[in-house]
N, C-alpha and C positions, 0 to 999 in steps of 0.2 A: 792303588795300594790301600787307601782307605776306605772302599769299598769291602776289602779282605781282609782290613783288620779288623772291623767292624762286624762282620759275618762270622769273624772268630770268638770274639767278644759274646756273641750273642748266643753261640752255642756253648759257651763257659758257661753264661745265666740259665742257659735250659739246663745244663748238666747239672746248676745248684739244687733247683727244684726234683729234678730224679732223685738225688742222693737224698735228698727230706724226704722223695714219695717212696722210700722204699726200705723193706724192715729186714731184705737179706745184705747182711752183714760184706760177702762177698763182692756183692753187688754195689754194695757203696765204695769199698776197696777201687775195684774197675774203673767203676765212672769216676772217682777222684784222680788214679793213675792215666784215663785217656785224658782228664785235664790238663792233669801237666803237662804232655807232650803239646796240648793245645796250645799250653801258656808257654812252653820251648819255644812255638814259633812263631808268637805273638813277635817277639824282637825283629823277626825277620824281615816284617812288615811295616815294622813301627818309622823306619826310617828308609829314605828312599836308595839313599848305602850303605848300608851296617859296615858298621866299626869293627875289628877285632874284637873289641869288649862286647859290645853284640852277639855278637856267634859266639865266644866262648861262654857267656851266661845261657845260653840256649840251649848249646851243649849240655852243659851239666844240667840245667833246670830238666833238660828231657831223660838224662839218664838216672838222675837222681828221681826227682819228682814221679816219673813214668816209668820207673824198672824198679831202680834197687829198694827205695822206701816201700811201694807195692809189695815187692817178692818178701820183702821183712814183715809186714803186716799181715799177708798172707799163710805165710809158716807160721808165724802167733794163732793163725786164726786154726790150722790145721792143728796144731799143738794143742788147745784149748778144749776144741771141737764140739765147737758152737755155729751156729747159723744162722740165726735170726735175733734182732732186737724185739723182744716180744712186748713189753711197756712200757714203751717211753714215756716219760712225765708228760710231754704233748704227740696225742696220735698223729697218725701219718698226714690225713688230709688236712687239720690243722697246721699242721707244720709247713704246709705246702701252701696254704693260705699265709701265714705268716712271712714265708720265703718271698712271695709274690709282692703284699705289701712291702716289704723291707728290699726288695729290688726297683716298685716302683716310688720309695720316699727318695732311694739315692740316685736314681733317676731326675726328680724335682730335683736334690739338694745339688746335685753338682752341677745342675744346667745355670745353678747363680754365681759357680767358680768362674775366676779365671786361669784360662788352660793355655800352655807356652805356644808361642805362634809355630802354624802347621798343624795343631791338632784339634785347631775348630771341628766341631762335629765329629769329633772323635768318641767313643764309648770306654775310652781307657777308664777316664774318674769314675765313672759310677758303675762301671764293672767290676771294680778294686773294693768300691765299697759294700756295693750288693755280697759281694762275695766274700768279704769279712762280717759281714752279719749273718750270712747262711752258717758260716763258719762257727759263731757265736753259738746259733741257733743249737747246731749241731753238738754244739761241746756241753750245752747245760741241761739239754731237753733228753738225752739220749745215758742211758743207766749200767749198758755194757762200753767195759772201756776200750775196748778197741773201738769201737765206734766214736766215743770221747775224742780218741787219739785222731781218726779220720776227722773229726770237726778242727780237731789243731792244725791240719795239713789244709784243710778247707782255707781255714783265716789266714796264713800264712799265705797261703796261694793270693790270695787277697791284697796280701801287702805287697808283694812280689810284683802284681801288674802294678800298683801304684809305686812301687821300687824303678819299675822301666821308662818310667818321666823322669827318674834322676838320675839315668846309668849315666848321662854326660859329667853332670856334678858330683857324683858319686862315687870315689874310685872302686874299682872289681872287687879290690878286696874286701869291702865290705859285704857286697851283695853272696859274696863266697862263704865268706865269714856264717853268715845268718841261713843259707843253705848244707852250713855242713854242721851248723848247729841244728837244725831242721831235723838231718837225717841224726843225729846223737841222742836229741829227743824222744825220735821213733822207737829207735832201738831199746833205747832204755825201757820206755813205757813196753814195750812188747816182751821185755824181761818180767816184767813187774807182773803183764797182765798173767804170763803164765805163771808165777808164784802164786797168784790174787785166786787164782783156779785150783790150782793145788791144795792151798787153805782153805777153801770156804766151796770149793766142788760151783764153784761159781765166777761168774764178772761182773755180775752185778756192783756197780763202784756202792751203791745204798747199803748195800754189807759190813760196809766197813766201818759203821757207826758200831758193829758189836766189839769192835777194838778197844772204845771207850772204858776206860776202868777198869 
Protein backbone atom coordinates (compact mmCIF):
# COMPACT_ATOMS: atom_id res chain seq x y z
CA UNK A 1 0.00 0.00 0.00
CA UNK A 2 2.81 2.34 0.59
CA UNK A 3 4.62 1.37 -2.07
CA UNK A 4 1.36 2.82 -4.24
CA UNK A 5 0.80 5.60 -2.49
CA UNK A 6 4.12 6.73 -2.81
CA UNK A 7 4.24 6.06 -6.78
CA UNK A 8 1.17 8.35 -6.73
CA UNK A 9 2.68 10.88 -4.90
CA UNK A 10 5.43 11.03 -7.13
CA UNK A 11 3.57 11.37 -10.26
CA UNK A 12 1.63 14.33 -8.52
CA UNK A 13 5.30 16.13 -8.16
CA UNK A 14 6.11 15.20 -11.93
CA UNK A 15 2.66 16.59 -12.85
CA UNK A 16 3.86 19.99 -10.89
CA UNK A 17 6.71 20.45 -12.95
CA UNK A 18 4.68 19.86 -16.61
CA UNK A 19 2.16 22.25 -15.60
CA UNK A 20 5.30 25.06 -14.93
CA UNK A 21 7.02 23.50 -18.14
CA UNK A 22 4.41 24.44 -20.27
CA UNK A 23 2.92 27.68 -21.81
CA UNK A 24 -0.40 25.82 -23.52
CA UNK A 25 -3.03 27.04 -21.39
CA UNK A 26 -5.05 23.75 -22.11
CA UNK A 27 -2.43 21.76 -21.39
CA UNK A 28 -1.97 22.89 -17.83
CA UNK A 29 -6.10 22.56 -17.60
CA UNK A 30 -5.31 18.60 -18.29
CA UNK A 31 -2.64 17.91 -16.32
CA UNK A 32 -4.17 19.73 -13.23
CA UNK A 33 -7.72 17.72 -13.94
CA UNK A 34 -5.50 14.17 -14.23
CA UNK A 35 -4.26 15.41 -10.78
CA UNK A 36 -7.13 15.39 -9.18
CA UNK A 37 -8.29 12.16 -10.05
CA UNK A 38 -4.78 11.21 -8.78
CA UNK A 39 -5.34 13.01 -5.64
CA UNK A 40 -9.26 11.02 -5.65
CA UNK A 41 -7.41 7.98 -5.04
CA UNK A 42 -4.76 9.03 -3.05
CA UNK A 43 -7.35 8.11 -0.09
CA UNK A 44 -7.76 4.80 -1.17
CA UNK A 45 -4.41 3.98 -0.41
CA UNK A 46 -3.82 6.01 2.49
CA UNK A 47 -5.39 3.49 4.78
CA UNK A 48 -5.29 0.02 4.80
CA UNK A 49 -9.49 0.21 5.08
CA UNK A 50 -10.92 3.29 4.04
CA UNK A 51 -13.74 4.74 5.99
CA UNK A 52 -16.85 5.91 4.57
CA UNK A 53 -15.31 9.32 4.92
CA UNK A 54 -12.67 8.12 2.67
CA UNK A 55 -14.44 7.21 -0.35
CA UNK A 56 -16.79 9.84 -0.18
CA UNK A 57 -13.93 12.62 -0.06
CA UNK A 58 -12.51 10.73 -3.06
CA UNK A 59 -15.61 10.60 -4.77
CA UNK A 60 -16.11 14.04 -4.91
CA UNK A 61 -12.32 15.21 -4.87
CA UNK A 62 -12.34 13.13 -8.40
CA UNK A 63 -15.61 14.51 -9.76
CA UNK A 64 -15.12 17.79 -8.80
CA UNK A 65 -11.36 18.29 -8.94
CA UNK A 66 -11.13 15.95 -12.44
CA UNK A 67 -14.43 16.77 -14.41
CA UNK A 68 -16.57 19.57 -13.27
CA UNK A 69 -13.86 22.40 -12.28
CA UNK A 70 -11.72 21.23 -15.57
CA UNK A 71 -14.92 21.38 -17.97
CA UNK A 72 -15.58 25.03 -16.18
CA UNK A 73 -12.12 26.11 -16.88
CA UNK A 74 -12.19 24.75 -20.11
CA UNK A 75 -15.38 26.62 -21.50
CA UNK A 76 -13.61 29.91 -20.06
CA UNK A 77 -10.82 28.98 -21.95
CA UNK A 78 -13.10 28.40 -25.31
CA UNK A 79 -14.99 31.59 -24.42
CA UNK A 80 -11.91 33.81 -24.33
CA UNK A 81 -10.08 32.02 -27.02
CA UNK A 82 -6.83 32.14 -25.93
CA UNK A 83 -4.02 29.37 -25.93
CA UNK A 84 -1.06 30.07 -24.72
CA UNK A 85 0.60 31.93 -21.77
CA UNK A 86 3.01 33.89 -23.87
CA UNK A 87 5.10 35.99 -20.90
CA UNK A 88 5.09 35.03 -17.77
CA UNK A 89 7.07 37.11 -15.35
CA UNK A 90 9.21 33.86 -15.02
CA UNK A 91 9.88 31.84 -18.33
CA UNK A 92 9.18 28.30 -18.51
CA UNK A 93 12.42 26.56 -17.82
CA UNK A 94 13.02 28.89 -15.01
CA UNK A 95 9.88 28.08 -13.48
CA UNK A 96 10.67 24.39 -13.84
CA UNK A 97 13.93 25.08 -12.05
CA UNK A 98 12.26 26.70 -9.32
CA UNK A 99 9.49 24.01 -9.05
CA UNK A 100 12.26 21.53 -8.72
CA UNK A 101 14.18 23.52 -5.96
CA UNK A 102 10.84 24.06 -4.03
CA UNK A 103 10.05 20.29 -4.35
CA UNK A 104 13.30 19.39 -3.19
CA UNK A 105 13.56 22.22 0.11
CA UNK A 106 10.06 20.25 1.22
CA UNK A 107 11.44 17.34 0.64
CA UNK A 108 14.57 18.33 3.38
CA UNK A 109 11.74 20.30 5.50
CA UNK A 110 9.32 17.59 6.17
CA UNK A 111 11.91 14.65 6.57
CA UNK A 112 12.44 16.73 10.13
CA UNK A 113 8.39 16.47 10.86
CA UNK A 114 6.85 14.14 12.85
CA UNK A 115 4.31 12.07 10.77
CA UNK A 116 1.41 10.03 12.76
CA UNK A 117 2.35 6.33 13.23
CA UNK A 118 1.88 4.23 9.88
CA UNK A 119 3.07 6.73 7.75
CA UNK A 120 6.80 6.61 8.31
CA UNK A 121 8.25 7.00 4.83
CA UNK A 122 5.31 8.17 3.60
CA UNK A 123 5.60 11.11 0.78
CA UNK A 124 2.22 12.54 1.86
CA UNK A 125 4.05 15.82 3.82
CA UNK A 126 6.09 17.06 1.38
CA UNK A 127 4.07 16.18 -1.60
CA UNK A 128 1.38 18.65 0.07
CA UNK A 129 4.03 21.08 0.39
CA UNK A 130 5.86 20.78 -2.86
CA UNK A 131 2.70 21.28 -4.35
CA UNK A 132 1.36 24.35 -2.55
CA UNK A 133 4.44 26.11 -3.58
CA UNK A 134 4.11 24.96 -7.34
CA UNK A 135 0.91 26.32 -6.67
CA UNK A 136 2.13 29.61 -5.45
CA UNK A 137 4.62 29.63 -8.14
CA UNK A 138 1.96 29.40 -10.56
CA UNK A 139 -0.45 32.03 -9.29
CA UNK A 140 2.18 35.01 -9.22
CA UNK A 141 4.52 34.12 -11.98
CA UNK A 142 1.87 33.61 -14.66
CA UNK A 143 -0.17 37.03 -16.25
CA UNK A 144 -3.29 35.29 -17.95
CA UNK A 145 -5.88 34.57 -15.39
CA UNK A 146 -6.90 31.55 -16.05
CA UNK A 147 -3.81 30.27 -15.65
CA UNK A 148 -3.84 32.34 -12.15
CA UNK A 149 -6.88 30.40 -11.39
CA UNK A 150 -5.05 26.94 -12.48
CA UNK A 151 -2.11 27.81 -9.83
CA UNK A 152 -5.26 28.39 -7.07
CA UNK A 153 -6.42 24.77 -7.93
CA UNK A 154 -2.62 23.81 -7.88
CA UNK A 155 -2.23 25.12 -4.03
CA UNK A 156 -5.41 23.94 -3.06
CA UNK A 157 -4.64 20.40 -4.31
CA UNK A 158 -1.84 20.91 -2.09
CA UNK A 159 -3.71 21.36 0.94
CA UNK A 160 -6.06 18.81 0.14
CA UNK A 161 -3.16 15.97 0.41
CA UNK A 162 -2.15 17.58 3.56
CA UNK A 163 -6.03 17.78 4.53
CA UNK A 164 -5.88 13.60 4.21
CA UNK A 165 -3.70 13.19 7.60
CA UNK A 166 -6.63 14.84 9.14
CA UNK A 167 -9.79 13.21 7.56
CA UNK A 168 -9.83 11.06 10.93
CA UNK A 169 -9.82 14.49 13.22
CA UNK A 170 -11.31 16.40 10.78
CA UNK A 171 -15.13 15.96 10.27
CA UNK A 172 -16.17 15.52 6.23
CA UNK A 173 -17.78 18.40 6.55
CA UNK A 174 -15.21 20.49 6.46
CA UNK A 175 -13.16 19.01 3.84
CA UNK A 176 -16.75 19.46 1.69
CA UNK A 177 -16.99 22.67 2.97
CA UNK A 178 -13.41 23.87 1.31
CA UNK A 179 -13.96 21.65 -1.90
CA UNK A 180 -17.20 23.26 -2.73
CA UNK A 181 -15.82 26.55 -1.93
CA UNK A 182 -12.91 25.44 -4.43
CA UNK A 183 -15.39 24.86 -7.14
CA UNK A 184 -17.48 28.51 -6.35
CA UNK A 185 -14.07 30.06 -6.68
CA UNK A 186 -13.49 28.60 -10.10
CA UNK A 187 -16.63 29.47 -11.35
CA UNK A 188 -16.49 32.87 -10.40
CA UNK A 189 -12.95 33.78 -11.55
CA UNK A 190 -13.94 32.09 -14.95
CA UNK A 191 -16.99 34.73 -15.05
CA UNK A 192 -14.69 37.36 -14.38
CA UNK A 193 -11.93 36.20 -16.75
CA UNK A 194 -14.59 36.23 -19.55
CA UNK A 195 -15.61 39.91 -18.63
CA UNK A 196 -11.61 40.86 -18.20
CA UNK A 197 -11.59 39.71 -22.30
CA UNK A 198 -14.50 41.45 -23.07
CA UNK A 199 -12.97 44.85 -21.63
CA UNK A 200 -9.66 44.93 -22.44
CA UNK A 201 -9.73 42.21 -25.76
CA UNK A 202 -7.38 40.56 -23.36
CA UNK A 203 -6.30 38.34 -19.90
CA UNK A 204 -3.59 39.57 -19.25
CA UNK A 205 -4.39 40.20 -15.14
CA UNK A 206 -1.11 43.43 -15.82
CA UNK A 207 -4.07 45.20 -17.66
CA UNK A 208 -5.82 46.04 -14.95
CA UNK A 209 -3.57 48.50 -13.61
CA UNK A 210 -5.28 50.86 -16.36
CA UNK A 211 -8.36 50.83 -14.04
CA UNK A 212 -6.53 52.90 -11.87
CA UNK A 213 -7.90 56.48 -11.84
Amino acid sequence: MMNILNALLVIVLVMNLFALGTSRILSVIRIVAAQGVLLGIVPLFLYERPSWPDLLAALVAIVLKGIVIPGVMIRALRDVQIKKEVQPLIGLLPSIILGALATAAALLFAGRLAVAPGQEGSLIVPAAFATILVGFILLTTRIKALTQAVGYLVLENGIFIFGLLLVDAMPLVVEMGVLLDLFVGIFVIAIIVKHINRAFASTDTSRLVSLKE
